[in-house]
VEXFI-78797 format. One record per residue: y, z negated, x negated of N, C-alpha, C, CB in turn. Coordinates in steps of 0.02 Angstrom, whole numbers, padded with zeros to 5 digits, always signed. Each point is the difference from the previous one (the first is absolute). Glycine has a CB too. Layout:
<pts>
YZXYZXYZXYZX;...
</pts>
This chain:
<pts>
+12889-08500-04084+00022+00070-00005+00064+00008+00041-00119+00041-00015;+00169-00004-00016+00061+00018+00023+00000+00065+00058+00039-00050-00123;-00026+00016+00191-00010+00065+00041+00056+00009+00017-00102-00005+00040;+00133+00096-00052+00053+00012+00014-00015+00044+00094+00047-00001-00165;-00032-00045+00202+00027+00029+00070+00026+00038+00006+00006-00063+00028;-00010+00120-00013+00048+00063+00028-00006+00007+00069-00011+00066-00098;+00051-00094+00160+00006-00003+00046+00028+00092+00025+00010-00157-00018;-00046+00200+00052+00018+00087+00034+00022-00053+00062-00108+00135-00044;+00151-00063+00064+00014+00014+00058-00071+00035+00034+00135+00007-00037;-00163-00029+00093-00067+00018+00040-00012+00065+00000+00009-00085+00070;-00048+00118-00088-00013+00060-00001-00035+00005+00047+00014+00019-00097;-00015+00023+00182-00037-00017+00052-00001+00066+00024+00025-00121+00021;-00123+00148-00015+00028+00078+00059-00074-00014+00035+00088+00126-00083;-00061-00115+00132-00035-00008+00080-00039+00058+00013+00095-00063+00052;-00143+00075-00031-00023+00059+00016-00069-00016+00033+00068+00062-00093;-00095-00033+00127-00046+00001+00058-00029-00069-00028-00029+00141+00040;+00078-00205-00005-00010-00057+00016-00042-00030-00054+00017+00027+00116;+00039+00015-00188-00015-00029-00069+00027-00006-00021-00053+00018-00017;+00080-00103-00034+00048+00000-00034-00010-00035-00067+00056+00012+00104;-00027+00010-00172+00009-00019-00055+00044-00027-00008-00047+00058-00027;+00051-00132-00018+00072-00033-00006-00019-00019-00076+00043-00056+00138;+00006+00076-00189+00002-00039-00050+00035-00082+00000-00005+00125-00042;-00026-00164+00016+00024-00071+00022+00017-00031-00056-00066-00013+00093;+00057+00043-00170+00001-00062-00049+00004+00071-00050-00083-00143+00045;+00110+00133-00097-00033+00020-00068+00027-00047-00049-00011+00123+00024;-00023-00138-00086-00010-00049-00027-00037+00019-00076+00002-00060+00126;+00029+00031-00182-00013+00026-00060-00049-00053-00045+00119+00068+00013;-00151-00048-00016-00043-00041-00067+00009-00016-00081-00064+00050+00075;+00051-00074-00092+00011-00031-00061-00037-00034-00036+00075+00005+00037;-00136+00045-00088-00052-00033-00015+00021-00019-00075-00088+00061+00086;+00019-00133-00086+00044-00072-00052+00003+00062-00071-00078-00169+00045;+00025+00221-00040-00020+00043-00087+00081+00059+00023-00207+00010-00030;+00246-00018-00037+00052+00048+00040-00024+00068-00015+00106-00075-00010;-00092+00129+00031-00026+00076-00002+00017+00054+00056-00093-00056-00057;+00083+00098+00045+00001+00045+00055-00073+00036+00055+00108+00019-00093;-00113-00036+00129-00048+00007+00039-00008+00041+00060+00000-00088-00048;-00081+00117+00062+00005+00038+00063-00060-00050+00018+00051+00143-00015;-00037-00119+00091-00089-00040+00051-00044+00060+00000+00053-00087+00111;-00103+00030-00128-00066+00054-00008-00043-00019+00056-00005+00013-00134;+00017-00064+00167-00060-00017+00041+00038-00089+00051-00127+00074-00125;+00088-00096+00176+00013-00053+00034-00065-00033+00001+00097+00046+00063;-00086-00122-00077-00069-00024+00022-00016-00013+00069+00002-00044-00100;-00062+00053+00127-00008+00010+00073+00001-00053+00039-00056+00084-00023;+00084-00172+00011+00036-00054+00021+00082+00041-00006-00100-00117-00048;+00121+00156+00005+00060+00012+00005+00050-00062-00038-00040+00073+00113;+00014-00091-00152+00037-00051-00042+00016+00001-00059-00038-00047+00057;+00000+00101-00098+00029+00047-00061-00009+00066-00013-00009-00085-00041;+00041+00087+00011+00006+00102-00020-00038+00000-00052+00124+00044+00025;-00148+00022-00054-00030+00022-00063+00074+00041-00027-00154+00013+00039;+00164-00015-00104+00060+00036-00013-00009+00023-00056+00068-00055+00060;-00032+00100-00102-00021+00033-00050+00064+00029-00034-00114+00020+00056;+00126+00000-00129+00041+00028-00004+00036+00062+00022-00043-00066-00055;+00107+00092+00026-00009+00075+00024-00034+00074-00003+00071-00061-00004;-00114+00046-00055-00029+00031-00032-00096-00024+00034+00127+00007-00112;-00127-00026+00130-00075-00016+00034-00037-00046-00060-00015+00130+00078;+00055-00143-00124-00033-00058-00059-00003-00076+00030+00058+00070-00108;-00115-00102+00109-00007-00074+00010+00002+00025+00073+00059-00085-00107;-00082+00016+00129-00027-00031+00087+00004-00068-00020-00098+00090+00058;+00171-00112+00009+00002-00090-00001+00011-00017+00065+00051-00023-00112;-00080-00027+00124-00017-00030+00064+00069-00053+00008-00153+00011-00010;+00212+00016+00070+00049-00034+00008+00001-00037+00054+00043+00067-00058;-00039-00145+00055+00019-00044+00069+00035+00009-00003-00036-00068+00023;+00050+00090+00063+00061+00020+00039+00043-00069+00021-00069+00113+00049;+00054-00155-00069+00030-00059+00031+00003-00051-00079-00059+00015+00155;+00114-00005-00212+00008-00033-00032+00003+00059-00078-00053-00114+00095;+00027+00180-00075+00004+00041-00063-00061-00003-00066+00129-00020+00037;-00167-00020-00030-00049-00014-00056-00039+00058+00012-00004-00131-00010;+00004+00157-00077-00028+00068-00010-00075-00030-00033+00130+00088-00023;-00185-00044+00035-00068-00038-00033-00020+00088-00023-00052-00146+00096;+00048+00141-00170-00038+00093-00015-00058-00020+00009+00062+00069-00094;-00078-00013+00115-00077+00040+00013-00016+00046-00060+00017+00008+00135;+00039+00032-00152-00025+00061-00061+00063+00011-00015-00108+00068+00036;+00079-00045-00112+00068+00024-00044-00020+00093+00003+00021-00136-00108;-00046+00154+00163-00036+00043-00052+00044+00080+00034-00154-00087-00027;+00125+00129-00001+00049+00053+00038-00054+00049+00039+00108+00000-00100;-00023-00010+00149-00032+00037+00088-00023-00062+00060-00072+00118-00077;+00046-00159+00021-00018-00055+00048+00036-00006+00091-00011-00060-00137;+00074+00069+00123+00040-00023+00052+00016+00064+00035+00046-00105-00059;-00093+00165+00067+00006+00065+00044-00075-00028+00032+00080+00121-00078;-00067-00144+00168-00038-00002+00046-00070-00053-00006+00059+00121+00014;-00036-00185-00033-00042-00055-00023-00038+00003+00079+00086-00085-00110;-00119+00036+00143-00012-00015+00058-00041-00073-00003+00007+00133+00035;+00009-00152+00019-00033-00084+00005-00058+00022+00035+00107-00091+00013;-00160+00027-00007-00058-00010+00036+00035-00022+00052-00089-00022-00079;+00076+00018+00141+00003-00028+00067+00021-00066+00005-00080+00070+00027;+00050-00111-00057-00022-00089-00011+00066-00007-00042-00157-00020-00012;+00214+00084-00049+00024-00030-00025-00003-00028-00074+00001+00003+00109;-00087+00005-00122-00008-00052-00057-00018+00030-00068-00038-00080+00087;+00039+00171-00077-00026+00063-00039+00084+00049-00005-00163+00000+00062;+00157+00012-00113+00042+00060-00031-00015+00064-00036+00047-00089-00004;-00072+00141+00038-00030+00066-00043+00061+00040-00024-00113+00015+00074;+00108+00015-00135+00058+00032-00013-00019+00075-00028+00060-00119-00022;-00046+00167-00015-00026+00047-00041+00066-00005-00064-00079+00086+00111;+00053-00080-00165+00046+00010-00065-00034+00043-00048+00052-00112+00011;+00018+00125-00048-00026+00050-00038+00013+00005-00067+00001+00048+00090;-00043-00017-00137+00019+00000-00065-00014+00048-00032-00002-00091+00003;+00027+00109-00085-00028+00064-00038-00055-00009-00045+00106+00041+00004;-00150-00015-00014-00047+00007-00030-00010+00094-00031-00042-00129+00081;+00060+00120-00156-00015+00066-00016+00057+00055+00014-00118-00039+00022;+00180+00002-00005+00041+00037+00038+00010+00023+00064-00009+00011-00084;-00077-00042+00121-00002+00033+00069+00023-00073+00030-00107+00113+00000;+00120-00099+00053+00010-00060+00061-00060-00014+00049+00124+00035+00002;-00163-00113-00008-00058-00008+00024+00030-00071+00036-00094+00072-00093;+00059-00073+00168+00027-00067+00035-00082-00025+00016+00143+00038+00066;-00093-00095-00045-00073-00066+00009+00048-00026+00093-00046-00081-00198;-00021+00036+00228+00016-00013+00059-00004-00082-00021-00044+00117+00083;+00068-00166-00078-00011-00066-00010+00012-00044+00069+00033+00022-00127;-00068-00071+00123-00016-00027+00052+00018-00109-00024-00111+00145+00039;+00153-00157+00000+00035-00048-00057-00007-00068+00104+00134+00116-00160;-00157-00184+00133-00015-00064+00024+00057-00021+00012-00093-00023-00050;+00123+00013+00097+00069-00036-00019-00006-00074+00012+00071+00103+00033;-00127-00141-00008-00032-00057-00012-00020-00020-00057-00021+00017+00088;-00011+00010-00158-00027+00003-00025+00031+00016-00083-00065+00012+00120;+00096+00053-00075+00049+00022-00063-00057+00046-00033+00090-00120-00026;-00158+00134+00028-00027+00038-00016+00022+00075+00006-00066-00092+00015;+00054+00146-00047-00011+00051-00003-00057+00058-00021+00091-00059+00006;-00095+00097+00033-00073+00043+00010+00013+00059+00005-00057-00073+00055;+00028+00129-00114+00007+00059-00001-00031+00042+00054+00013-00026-00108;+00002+00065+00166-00060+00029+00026-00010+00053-00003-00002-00060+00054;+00049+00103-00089-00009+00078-00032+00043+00006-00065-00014+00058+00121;-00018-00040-00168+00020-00014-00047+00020+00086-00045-00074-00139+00019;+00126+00133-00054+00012+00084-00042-00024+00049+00050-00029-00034-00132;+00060+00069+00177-00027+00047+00039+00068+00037-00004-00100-00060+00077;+00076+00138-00076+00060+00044-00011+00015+00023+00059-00022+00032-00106;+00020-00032+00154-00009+00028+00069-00019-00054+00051-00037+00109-00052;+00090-00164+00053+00011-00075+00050+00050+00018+00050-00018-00092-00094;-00002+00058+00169+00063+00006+00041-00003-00061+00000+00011+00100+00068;+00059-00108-00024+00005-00093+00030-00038-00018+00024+00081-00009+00023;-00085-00070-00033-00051-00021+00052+00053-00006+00052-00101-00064-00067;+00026+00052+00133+00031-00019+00036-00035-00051+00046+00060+00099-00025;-00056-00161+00087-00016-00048+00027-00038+00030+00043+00083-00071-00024;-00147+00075+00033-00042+00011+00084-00030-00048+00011-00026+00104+00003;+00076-00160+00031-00073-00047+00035+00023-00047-00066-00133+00093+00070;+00053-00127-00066+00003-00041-00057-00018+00045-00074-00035-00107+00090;+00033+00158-00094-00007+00048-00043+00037+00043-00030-00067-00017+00045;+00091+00034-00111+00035+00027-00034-00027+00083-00016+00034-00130-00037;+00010+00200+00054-00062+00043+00003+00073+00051-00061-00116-00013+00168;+00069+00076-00190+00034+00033-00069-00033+00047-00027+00042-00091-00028;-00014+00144+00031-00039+00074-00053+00001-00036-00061+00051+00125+00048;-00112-00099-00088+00002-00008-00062-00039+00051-00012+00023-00111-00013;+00014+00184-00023-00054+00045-00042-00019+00027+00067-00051-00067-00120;+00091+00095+00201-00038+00015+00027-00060-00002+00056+00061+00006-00082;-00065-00073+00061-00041-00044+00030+00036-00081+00068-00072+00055-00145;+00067-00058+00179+00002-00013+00042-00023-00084-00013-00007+00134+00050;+00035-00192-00052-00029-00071-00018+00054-00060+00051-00044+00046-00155;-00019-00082+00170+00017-00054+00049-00019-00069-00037-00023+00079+00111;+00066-00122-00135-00021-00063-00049+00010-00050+00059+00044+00033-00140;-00081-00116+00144+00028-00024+00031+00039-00053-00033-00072+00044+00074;+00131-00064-00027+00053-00066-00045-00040-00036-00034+00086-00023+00079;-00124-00028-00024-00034-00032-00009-00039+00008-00086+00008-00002+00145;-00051+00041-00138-00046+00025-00061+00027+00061-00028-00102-00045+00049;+00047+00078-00111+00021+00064-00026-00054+00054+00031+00057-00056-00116;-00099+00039+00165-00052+00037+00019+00027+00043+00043-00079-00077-00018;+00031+00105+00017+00037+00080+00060-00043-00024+00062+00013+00141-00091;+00050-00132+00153+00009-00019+00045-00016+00047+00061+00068-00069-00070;-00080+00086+00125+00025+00036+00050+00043+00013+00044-00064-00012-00025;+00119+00038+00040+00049+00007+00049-00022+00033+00069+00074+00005-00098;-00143-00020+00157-00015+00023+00021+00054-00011+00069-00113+00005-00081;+00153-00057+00079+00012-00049+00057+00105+00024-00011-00145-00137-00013;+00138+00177-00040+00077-00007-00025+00041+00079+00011-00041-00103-00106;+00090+00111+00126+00039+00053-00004+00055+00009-00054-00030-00006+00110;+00041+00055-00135+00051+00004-00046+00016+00049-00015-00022-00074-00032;+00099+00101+00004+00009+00068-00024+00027-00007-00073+00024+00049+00122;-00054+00007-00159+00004+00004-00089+00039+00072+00004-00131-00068-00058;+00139+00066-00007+00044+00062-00033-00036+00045-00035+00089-00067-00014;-00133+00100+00012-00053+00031-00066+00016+00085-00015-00114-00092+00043;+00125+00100-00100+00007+00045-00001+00058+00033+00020-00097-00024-00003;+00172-00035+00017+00060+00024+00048-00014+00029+00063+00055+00021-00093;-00129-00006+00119-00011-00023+00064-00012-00048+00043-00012+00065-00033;+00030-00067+00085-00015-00050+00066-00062+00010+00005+00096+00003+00066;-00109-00100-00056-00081+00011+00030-00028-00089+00026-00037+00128-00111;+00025-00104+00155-00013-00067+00036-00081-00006-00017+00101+00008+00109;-00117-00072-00100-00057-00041+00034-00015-00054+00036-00013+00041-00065;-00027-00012+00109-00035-00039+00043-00073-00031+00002+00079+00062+00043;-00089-00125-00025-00071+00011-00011-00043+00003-00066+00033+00050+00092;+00005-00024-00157-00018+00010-00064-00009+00078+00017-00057-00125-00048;+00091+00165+00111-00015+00061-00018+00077+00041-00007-00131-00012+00063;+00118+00060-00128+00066+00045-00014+00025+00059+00046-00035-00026-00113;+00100+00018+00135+00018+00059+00021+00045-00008-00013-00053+00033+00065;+00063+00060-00093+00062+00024-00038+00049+00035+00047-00068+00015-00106;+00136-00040+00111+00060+00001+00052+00038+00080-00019+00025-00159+00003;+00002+00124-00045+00084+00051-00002+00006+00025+00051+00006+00041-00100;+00038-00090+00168+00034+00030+00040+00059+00071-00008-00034-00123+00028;+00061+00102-00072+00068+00061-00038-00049+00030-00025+00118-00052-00040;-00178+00090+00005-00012+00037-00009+00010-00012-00099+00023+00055+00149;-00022+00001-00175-00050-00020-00088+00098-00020-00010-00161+00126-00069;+00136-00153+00017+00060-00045-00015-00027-00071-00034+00072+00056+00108;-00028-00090-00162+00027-00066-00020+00008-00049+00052+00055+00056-00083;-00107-00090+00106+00007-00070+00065+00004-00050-00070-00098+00029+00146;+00165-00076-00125-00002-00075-00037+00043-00054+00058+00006+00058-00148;-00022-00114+00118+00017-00066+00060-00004+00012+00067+00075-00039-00069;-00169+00030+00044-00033-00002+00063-00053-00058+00022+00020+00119-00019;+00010-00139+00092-00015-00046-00002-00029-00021+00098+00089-00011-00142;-00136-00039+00170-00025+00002+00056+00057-00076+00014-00150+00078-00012;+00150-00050+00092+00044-00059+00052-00027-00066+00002+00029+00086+00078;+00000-00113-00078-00032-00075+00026-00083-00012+00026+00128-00008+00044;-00091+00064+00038-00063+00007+00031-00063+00045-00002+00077-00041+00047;-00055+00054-00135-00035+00073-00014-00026+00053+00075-00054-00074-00123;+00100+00094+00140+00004+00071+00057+00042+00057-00013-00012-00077+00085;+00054+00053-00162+00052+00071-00012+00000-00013-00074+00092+00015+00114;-00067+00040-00142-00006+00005-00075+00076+00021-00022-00136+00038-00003;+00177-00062-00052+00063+00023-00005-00027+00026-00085+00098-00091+00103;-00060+00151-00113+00003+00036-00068+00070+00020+00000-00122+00044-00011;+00112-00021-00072+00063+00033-00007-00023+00079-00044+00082-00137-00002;-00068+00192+00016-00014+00067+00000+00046+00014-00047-00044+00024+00110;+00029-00025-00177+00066+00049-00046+00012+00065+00019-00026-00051-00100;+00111+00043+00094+00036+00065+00022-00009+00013+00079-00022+00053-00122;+00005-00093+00176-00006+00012+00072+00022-00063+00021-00092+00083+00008;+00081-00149-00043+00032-00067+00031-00046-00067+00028+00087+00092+00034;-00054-00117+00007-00067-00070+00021-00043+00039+00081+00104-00153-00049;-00131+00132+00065-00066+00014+00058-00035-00069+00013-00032+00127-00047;+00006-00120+00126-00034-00053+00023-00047+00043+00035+00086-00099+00005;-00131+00073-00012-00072+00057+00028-00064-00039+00027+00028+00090-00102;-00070-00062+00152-00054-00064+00024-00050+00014-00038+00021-00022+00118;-00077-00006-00095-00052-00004-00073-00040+00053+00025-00010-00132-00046;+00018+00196+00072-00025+00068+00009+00057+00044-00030-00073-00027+00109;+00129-00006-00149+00062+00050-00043+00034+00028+00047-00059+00037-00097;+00062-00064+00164+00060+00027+00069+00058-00021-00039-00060-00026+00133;+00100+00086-00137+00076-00058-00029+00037-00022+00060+00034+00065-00115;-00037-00145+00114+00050-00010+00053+00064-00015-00004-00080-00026+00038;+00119+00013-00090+00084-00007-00029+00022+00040-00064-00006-00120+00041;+00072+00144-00035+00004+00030-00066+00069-00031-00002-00080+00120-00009;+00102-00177-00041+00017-00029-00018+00058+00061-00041-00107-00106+00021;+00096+00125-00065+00020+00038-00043+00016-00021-00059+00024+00048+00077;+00019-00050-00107+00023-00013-00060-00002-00096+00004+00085+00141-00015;-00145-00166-00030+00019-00081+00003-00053-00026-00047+00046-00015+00130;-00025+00012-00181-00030+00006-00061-00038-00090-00014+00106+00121-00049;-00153-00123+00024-00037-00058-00019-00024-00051+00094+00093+00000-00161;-00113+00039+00192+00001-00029+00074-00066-00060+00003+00050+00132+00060;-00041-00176-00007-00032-00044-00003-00015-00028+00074+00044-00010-00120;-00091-00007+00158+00013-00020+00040+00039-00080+00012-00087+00097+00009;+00118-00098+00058+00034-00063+00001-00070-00033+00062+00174+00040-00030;-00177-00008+00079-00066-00016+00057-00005+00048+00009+00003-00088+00057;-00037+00093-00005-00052+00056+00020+00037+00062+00055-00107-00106-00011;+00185+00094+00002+00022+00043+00043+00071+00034-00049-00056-00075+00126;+00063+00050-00176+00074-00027-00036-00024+00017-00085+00045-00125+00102;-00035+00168-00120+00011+00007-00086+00061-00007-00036-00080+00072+00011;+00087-00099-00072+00051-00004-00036+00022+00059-00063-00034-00121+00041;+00062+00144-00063-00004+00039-00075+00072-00009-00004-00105+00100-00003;+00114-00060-00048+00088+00017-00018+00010+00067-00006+00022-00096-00068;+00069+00103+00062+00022+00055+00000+00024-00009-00055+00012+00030+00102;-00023+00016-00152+00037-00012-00088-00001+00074-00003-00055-00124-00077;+00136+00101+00024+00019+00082-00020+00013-00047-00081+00078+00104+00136;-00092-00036-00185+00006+00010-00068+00025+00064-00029-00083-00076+00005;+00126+00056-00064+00024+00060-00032-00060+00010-00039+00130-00015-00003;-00187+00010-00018-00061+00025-00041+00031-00053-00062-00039+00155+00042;+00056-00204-00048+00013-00040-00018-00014-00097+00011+00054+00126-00006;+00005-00113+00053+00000-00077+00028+00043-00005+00075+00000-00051-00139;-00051+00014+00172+00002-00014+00061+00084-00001+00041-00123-00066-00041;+00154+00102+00078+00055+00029+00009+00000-00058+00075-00001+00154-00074;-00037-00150+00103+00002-00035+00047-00069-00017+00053+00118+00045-00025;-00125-00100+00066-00076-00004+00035+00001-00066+00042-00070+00061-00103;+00043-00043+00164+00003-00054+00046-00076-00018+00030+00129+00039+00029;-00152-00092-00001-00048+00003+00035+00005+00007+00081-00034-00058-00101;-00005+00103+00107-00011+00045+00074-00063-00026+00045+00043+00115-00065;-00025-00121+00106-00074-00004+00037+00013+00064+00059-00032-00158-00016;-00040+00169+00043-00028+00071+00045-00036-00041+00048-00021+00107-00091;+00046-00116+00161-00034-00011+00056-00032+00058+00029+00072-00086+00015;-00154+00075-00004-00034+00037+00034+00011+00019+00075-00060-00042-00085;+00083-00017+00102+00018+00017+00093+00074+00016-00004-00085-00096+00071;+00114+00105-00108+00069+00045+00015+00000+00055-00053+00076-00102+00045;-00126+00114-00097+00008+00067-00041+00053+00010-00038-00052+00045+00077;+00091-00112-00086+00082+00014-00046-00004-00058-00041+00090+00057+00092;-00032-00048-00159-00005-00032-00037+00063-00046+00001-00079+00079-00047;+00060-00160+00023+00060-00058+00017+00007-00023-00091-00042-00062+00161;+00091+00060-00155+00019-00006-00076-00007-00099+00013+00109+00145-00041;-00131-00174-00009-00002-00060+00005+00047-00048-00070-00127+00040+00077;+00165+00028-00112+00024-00042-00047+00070+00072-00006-00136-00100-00072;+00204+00071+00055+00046+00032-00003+00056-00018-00047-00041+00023+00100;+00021-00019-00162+00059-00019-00063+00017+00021-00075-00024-00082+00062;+00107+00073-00035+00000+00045-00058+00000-00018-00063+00045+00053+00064;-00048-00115-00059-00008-00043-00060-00088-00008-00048+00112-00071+00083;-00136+00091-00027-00078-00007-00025-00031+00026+00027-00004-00076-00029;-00063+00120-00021-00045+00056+00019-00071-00033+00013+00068+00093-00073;-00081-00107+00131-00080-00035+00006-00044+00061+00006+00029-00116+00069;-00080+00094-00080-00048+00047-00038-00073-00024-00006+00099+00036-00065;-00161+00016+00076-00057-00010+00010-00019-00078+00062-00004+00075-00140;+00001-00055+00202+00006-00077+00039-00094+00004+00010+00159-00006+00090;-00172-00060-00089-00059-00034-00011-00003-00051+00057-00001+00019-00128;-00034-00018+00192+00001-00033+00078-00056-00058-00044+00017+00121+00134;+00004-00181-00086-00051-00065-00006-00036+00011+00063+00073-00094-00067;-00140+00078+00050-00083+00001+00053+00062-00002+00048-00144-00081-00045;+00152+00033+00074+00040-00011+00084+00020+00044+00023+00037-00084-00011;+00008+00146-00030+00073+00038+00032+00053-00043+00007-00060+00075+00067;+00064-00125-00102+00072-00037+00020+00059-00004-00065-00079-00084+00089;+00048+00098-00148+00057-00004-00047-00033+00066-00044+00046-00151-00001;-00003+00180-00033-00006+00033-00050+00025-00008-00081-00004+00052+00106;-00042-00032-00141+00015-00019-00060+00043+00083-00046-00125-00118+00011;+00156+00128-00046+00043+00040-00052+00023-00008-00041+00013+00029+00049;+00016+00033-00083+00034-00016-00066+00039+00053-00006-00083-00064-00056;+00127+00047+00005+00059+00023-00035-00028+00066-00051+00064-00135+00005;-00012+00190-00025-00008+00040-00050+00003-00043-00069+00047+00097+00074;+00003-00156-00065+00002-00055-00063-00065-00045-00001+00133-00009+00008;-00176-00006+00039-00050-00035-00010+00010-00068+00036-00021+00065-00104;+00069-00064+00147-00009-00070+00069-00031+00003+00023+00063-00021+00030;-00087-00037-00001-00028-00002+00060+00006-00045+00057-00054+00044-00069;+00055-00005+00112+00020-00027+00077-00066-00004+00074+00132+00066-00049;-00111-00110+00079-00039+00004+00070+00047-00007+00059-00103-00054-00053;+00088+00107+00112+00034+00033+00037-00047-00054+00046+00050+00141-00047;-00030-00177+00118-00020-00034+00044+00013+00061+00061+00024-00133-00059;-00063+00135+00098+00013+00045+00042-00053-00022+00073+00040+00096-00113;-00010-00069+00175-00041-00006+00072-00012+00066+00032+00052-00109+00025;-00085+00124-00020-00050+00074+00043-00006-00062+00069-00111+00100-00123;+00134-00041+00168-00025-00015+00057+00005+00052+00068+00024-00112-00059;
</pts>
């Protein structure tokens, strides 16, 4: 694979004996040519899940040589796939028409094996899955379901924490028990998601902006405007700043928000190229993005 080096000038801001340095960015070049976004990292951190622009198909990219392997042709597939822990599981949700209506399925796909396994099937009312533990958990119809990787049996999350989206409300669990958040109050909560050290919760509040809040809905950062946010560690989130004519992407950088200084460090500055939606590897040390054209890049970076 052809890696194009883009050597920055250091992007460095200091603040209560914290500093961000961009060190590398670096372009990819997978062997299937296309345009691509990251949907996901495997949790060795040695390939991406990627998808078109359109959320059609999920392909599993080595980061070290470009070899693309599909998972699904199918559509949606590639909006919020998630790995098993181990690495060796891929759950996705896709969707299709039936009757004119739109009905999704959750699939559950071996990447040892190459098998694939339906575990909710035609449901009109599916959220994402998402990873708790060794367990994959998901509204369906309303209902509340914990599958495990491993098997298709229903599982317990007694031991697991996590926060879901239901209903465009916030709502954590603990324990396997529900409590319903909305720190901001009634409103649209999306890209929401728990810290590392699961002790803080980051959302994003339509029409009010991003928030970091503890798991009693204290808000402790208001970030503000930083669209698609992600954590980088447990002190450090990433998102972007993008402006659009209601069209096409006018301009957009990736931002990060330090918690112990409350301000925002721009980590990418060009005018040649709009990075967009940034995606942190397990570590906090590199970040993955993409282009409004469908590149993709990884940002090397040091928190300290």
């Amino acid at each position: 694979m052809k890696h194009i080096l883009l050597m920055l000038s250091l992007l460095t801001y200091i603040a209560n004996a914290q500093e961000i340095k961009v060190k590398r960015i670096r372009q990819l070049t997978p062997d299937a040519v296309g345009e691509y976004a990251v949907s996901g990292i495997s949790p060795d951190g040695k390939k991406l899940l990627v998808t078109t622009l359109n959320s059609k198909g999920l392909y599993l990219l080595n980061i070290r040589g470009g070899k693309t392997r599909t998972i699904s042709e199918l559509a949606g597939a590639g909006y919020g796939p998630v790995f098993s822990p181990d690495g060796r599981y891929i759950c996705f949700k896709s969707d299709e028409f039936s009757n004119k209506l739109r009905v999704s399925s959750i699939q559950k796909v071996d990447l040892t094996t190459g098998e694939t396994e339906t575990l909710e099937k035609n449901s009109r009312n599916l959220t994402q899955p998402l990873a708790a533990g060794n367990n994959v958990v998901y509204m369906a119809n309303g209902l509340h379901q914990v599958r495990g990787f491993q098997d298709n049996g229903l599982k317990s999350t007694e031991k697991e924490t996590y926060v879901m989206i239901e209903d465009l409300g916030l709502v954590l669990y603990i324990n396997a028990v529900k409590k319903t958040l909305n720190p901001g109050g009634d409103g649209s909560y999306i890209w929401a998601s728990l810290s590392p050290d699961k002790t803080k919760i980051l959302y994003y509040l339509v029409g009010k902006g991003t928030f970091i809040c503890d798991l009693e809905g204290n808000i402790l950062s208001s970030p503000g405007k930083l669209n698609a946010p992600k954590w980088l560690t447990n002190q450090v989130i990433v998102g972007m700043d993008d402006k659009d004519d209601g069209d096409k992407v006018i301009s957009s950088e990736i931002v990060a928000w330090s918690l112990a200084s409350e301000k925002k460090i721009n980590l990418t500055s060009s005018a040649e190229r709009n990075e967009m939606f940034p995606y942190p590897f397990p570590k906090g040390k590199k970040i993955a993005f993409r282009t409004p054209e469908g590149e993709l890049y990884i940002m090397k970076v040091k928190v300290r």
